[in-house]
C-alpha positions in Angstrom: 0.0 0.0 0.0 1.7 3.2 -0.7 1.4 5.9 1.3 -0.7 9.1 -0.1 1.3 11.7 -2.1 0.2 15.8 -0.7 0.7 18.0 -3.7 0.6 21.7 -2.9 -2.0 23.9 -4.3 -1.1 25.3 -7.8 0.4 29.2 -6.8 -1.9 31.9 -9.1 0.2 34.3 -10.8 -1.7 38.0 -9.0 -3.8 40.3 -11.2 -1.7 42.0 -13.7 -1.7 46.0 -12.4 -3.7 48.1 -13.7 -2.0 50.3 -16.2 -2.1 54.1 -15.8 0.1 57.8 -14.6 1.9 57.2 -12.0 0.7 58.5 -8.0 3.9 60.7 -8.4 2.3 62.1 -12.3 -0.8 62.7 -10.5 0.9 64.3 -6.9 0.8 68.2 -8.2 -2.7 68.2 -9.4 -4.3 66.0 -6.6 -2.2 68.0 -3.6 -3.5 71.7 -5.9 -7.0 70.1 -5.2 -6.6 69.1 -1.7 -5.0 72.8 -1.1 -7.7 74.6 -2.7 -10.5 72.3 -0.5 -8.4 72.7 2.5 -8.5 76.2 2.3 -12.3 76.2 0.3 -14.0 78.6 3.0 -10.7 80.9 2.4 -11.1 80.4 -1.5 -15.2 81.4 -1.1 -14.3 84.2 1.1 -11.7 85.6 -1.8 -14.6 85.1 -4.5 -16.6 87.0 -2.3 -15.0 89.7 -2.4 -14.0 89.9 -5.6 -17.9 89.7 -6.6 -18.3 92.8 -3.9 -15.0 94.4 -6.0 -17.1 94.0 -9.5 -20.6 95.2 -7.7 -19.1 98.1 -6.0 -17.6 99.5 -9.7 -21.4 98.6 -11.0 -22.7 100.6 -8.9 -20.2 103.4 -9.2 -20.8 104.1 -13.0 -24.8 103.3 -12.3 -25.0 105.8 -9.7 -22.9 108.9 -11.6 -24.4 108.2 -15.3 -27.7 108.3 -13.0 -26.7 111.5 -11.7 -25.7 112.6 -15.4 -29.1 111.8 -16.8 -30.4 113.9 -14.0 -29.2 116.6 -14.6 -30.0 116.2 -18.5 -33.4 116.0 -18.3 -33.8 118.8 -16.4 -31.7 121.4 -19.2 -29.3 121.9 -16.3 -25.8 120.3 -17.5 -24.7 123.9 -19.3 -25.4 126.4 -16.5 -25.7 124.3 -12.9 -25.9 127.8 -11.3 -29.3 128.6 -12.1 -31.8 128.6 -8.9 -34.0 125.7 -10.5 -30.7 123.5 -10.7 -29.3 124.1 -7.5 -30.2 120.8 -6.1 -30.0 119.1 -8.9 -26.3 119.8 -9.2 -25.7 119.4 -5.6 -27.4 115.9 -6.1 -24.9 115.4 -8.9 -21.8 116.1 -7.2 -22.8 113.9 -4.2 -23.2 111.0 -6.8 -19.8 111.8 -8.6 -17.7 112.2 -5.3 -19.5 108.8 -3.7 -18.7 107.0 -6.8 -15.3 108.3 -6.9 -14.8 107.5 -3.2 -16.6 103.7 -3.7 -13.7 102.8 -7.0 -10.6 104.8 -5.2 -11.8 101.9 -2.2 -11.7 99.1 -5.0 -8.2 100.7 -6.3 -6.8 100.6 -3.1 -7.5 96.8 -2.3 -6.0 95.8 -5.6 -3.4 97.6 -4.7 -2.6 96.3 -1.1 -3.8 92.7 -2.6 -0.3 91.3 -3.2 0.8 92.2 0.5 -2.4 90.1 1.6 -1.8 87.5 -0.4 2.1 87.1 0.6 0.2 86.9 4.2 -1.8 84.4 3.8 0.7 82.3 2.0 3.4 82.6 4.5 1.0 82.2 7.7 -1.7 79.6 7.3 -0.5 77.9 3.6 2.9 77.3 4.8 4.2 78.5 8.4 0.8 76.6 9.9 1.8 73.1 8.6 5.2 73.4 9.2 4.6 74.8 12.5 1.9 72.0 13.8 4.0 69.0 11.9 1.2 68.3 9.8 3.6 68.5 6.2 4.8 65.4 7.5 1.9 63.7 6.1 1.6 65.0 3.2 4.7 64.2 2.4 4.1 60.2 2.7 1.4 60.3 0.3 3.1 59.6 -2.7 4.3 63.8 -2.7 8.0 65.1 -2.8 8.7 68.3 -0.2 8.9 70.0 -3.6 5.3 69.1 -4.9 3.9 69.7 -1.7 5.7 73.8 -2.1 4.4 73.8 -6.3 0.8 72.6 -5.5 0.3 75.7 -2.9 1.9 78.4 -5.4 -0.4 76.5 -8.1 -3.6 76.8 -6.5 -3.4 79.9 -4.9 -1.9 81.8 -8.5 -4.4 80.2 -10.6 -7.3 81.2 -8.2 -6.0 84.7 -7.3 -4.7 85.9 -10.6 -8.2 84.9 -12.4 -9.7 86.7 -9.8 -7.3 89.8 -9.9 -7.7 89.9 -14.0 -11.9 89.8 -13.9 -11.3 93.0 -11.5 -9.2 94.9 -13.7 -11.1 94.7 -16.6 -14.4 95.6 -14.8 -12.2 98.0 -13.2 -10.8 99.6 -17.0 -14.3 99.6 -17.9 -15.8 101.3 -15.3 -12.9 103.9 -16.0 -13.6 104.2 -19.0 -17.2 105.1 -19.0 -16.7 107.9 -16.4 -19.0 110.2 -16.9 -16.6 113.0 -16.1 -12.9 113.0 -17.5 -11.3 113.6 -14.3 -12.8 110.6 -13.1 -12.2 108.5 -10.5 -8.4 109.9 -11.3 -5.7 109.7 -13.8 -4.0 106.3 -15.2 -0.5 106.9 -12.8 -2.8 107.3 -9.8 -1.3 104.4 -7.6 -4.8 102.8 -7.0 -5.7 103.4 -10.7 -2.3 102.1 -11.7 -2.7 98.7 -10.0 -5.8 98.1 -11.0 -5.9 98.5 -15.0 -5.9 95.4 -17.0 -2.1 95.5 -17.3 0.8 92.8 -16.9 2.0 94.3 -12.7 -1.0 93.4 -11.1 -0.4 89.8 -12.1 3.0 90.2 -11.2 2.7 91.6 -8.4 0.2 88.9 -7.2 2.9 86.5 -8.3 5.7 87.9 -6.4 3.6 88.1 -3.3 3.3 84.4 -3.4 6.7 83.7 -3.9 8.0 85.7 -0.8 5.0 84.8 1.0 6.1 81.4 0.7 10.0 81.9 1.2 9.3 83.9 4.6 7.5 81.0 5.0 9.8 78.4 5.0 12.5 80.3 6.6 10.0 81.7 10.0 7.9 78.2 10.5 5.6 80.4 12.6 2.2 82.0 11.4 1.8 84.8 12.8 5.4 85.9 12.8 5.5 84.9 9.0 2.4 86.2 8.1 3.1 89.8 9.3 6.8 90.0 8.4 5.8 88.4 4.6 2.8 91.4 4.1 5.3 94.1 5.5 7.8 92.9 3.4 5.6 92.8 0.0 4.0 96.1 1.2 7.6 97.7 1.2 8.6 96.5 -2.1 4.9 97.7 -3.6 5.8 101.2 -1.8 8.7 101.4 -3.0 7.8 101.0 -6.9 4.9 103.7 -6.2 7.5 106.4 -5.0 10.1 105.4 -7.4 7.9 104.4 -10.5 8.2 108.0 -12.8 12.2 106.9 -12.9 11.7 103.4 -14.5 11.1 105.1 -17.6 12.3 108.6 -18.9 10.3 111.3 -19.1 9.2 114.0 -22.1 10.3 117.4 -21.6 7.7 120.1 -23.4 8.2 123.6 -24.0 7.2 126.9 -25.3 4.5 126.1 -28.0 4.7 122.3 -27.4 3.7 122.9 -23.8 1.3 125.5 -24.7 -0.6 122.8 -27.1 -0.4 120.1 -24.4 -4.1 119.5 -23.3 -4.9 118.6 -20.1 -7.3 115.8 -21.2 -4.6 113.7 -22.5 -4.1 112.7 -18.6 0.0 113.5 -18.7 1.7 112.6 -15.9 3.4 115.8 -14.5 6.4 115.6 -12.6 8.1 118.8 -13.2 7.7 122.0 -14.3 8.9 125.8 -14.0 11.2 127.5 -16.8 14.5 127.2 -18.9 17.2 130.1 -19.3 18.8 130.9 -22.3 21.8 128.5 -22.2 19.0 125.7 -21.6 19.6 125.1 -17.9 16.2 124.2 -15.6 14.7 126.1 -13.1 12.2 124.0 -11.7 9.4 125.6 -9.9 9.5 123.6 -6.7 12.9 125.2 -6.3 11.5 128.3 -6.3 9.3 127.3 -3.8 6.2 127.9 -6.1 7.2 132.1 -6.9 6.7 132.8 -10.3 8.8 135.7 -10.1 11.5 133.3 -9.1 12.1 131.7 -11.9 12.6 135.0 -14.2 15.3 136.4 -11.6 17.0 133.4 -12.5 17.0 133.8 -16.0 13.8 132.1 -16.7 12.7 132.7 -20.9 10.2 130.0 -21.4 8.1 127.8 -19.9 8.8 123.7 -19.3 7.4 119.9 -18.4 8.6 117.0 -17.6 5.9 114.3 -18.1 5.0 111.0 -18.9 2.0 111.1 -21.3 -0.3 108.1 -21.0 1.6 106.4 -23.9 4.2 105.8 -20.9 1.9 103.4 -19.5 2.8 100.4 -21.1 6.6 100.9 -21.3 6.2 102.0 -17.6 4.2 98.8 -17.0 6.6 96.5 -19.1 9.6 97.1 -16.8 8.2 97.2 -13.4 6.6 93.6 -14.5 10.0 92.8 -14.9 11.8 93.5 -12.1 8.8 91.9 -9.9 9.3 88.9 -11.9 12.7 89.0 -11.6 12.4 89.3 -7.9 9.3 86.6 -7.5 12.4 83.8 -9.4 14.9 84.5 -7.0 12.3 84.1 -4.0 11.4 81.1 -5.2 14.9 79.4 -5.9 15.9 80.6 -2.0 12.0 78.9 -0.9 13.1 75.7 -2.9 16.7 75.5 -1.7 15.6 76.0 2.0 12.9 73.5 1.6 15.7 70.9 0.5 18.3 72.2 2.7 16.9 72.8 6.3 13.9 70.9 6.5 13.7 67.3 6.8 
């Protein structure tokens, strides 16, 4: 009798996997996502506002043409001083200073976004997570440090810089169709000026995210990093408005040339007073504003120095690329510190 035989069970080869990208392919997209619903009530809150931005410039030009149509209908737009137009007018400058108030308001939050932004991405994007340890697990879920840094800049450009470029074109249009042509200001305005559909907005926006995230990185604390990161981006954004009129050289009119200038062309004046006969400049501001200054020093004709609105895109051009310039070296330091001093 011979003794039974055990034959092992026959091993099965496992499924075959399942063919597709990669989890490292799919890390920057998926981490953007999980940043952006992290952060949704944030992301709502920024829409929000932006929606408030676009009603508030609605309402602005509503509210002065309004005003305007008053005025027509009642024969009262050529002589406002007339008894029967008294109110009328008085109602119409109301309108015009309200609306010019409601889109300087507008102008000046586009122009102190960037600062916010840096904020936000140094404090609670960045500083929070590495302050509370919770990077850690994003980084085991199939993310590099470096993905995890890229998804945050993704998501919060793409969201804010969509945002910031619906503004400004509301914004130009609402500028446009001013009623009156000193209104709300002139194009080199600082609030104006950051707020036209133009290429330093973005830039700006895009820089503030860059530092935001290198103060980041380098404080680890929120509040600390939020504050120092919207100082620092305020500073920078200061700086450009004081300095701006230099990145770009000026016009100089005189005699018949500044005689024929018209005030509607919305120059940008940064200098004026009178030229001797050898061509030397006596500036006005020197003469601490005395007419009679400026002939006791040998003044013979009149002078400007401007920047006519053609300026604005040269002006525009330059200052986007120092910004940029800036926003690439912040983030090549927020990189390097991300591989260097963190684990």
């Amino acid at each position: 009798m011979s003794a039974p035989t055990l034959t092992s069970p026959a091993k099965t080869a496992p499924p075959p996997a399942a063919k597709g990208p990669s989890p490292r392919k799919l890390s920057l997209l998926v981490f953007a996502k999980v940043t952006a619903r992290q952060h949704r009530w944030t992301v709502w809150g920024v829409i929000a506002l932006a929606a408030v931005a676009v009603a508030v410039l609605l309402f602005s030009v509503y509210w002065s043409g309004h005003a305007v149509n008053v005025l027509k209908t009642a024969d009262c737009v050529k002589d406002t001083r007339d008894p029967d137009c008294y109110q009328l007018a008085r109602e119409y400058f109301d309108a015009q200073l309200l609306a010019s108030r409601l889109t300087e308001r507008v102008g000046l939050g586009l122009l102190l976004l960037p600062a916010a932004v840096a904020g936000y991405m140094a404090g609670p994007l960045v500083a929070r997570e590495l302050e509370t340890g919770t990077y850690r697990l994003a980084w085991t879920q199939s993310a590099s440090p470096a993905r995890w840094l890229a998804a945050k800049l993704t998501a919060s450009a793409v969201i804010t810089v969509v945002l910031v470029v619906v503004v400004n074109l509301v914004f130009r249009w609402s500028w446009d169709d001013a009623p009156d042509a000193d209104y709300p200001s002139s194009w080199y305005d600082p609030t104006v000026y950051a707020s036209l559909p133009g290429t330093v907005p973005v830039a700006a926006t895009l820089f503030g995210l860059a530092l935001g995230a290198l103060v980041g990185l380098l404080i680890r604390r929120t509040l600390p990093a939020l504050l120092t990161s919207a100082l620092l981006t305020g500073g920078v954004i200061l700086a450009f408005v004081k300095y701006r009129h230099l990145l770009w050289p000026t016009e100089t009119l005189t005699g018949t040339a500044l005689g024929r200038s018209d005030r509607s062309d919305r120059s940008w004046t940064l200098e004026q007073g009178m030229l001797t006969s050898s061509g030397q400049k006596v500036s006005l501001e020197d003469c601490r504003w005395d007419a009679g200054c400026l002939t006791r020093q040998g003044g013979v004709t009149d002078y400007a120095d401007v920047h006519p609105q053609s300026h604005f895109w040269p002006l525009q051009l330059v200052e986007t690329g120092i910004l940029l310039a800036l926003a690439a070296l912040a983030l090549l330091a927020a990189f390097r510190v991300l591989r260097s001093r963190l684990p």
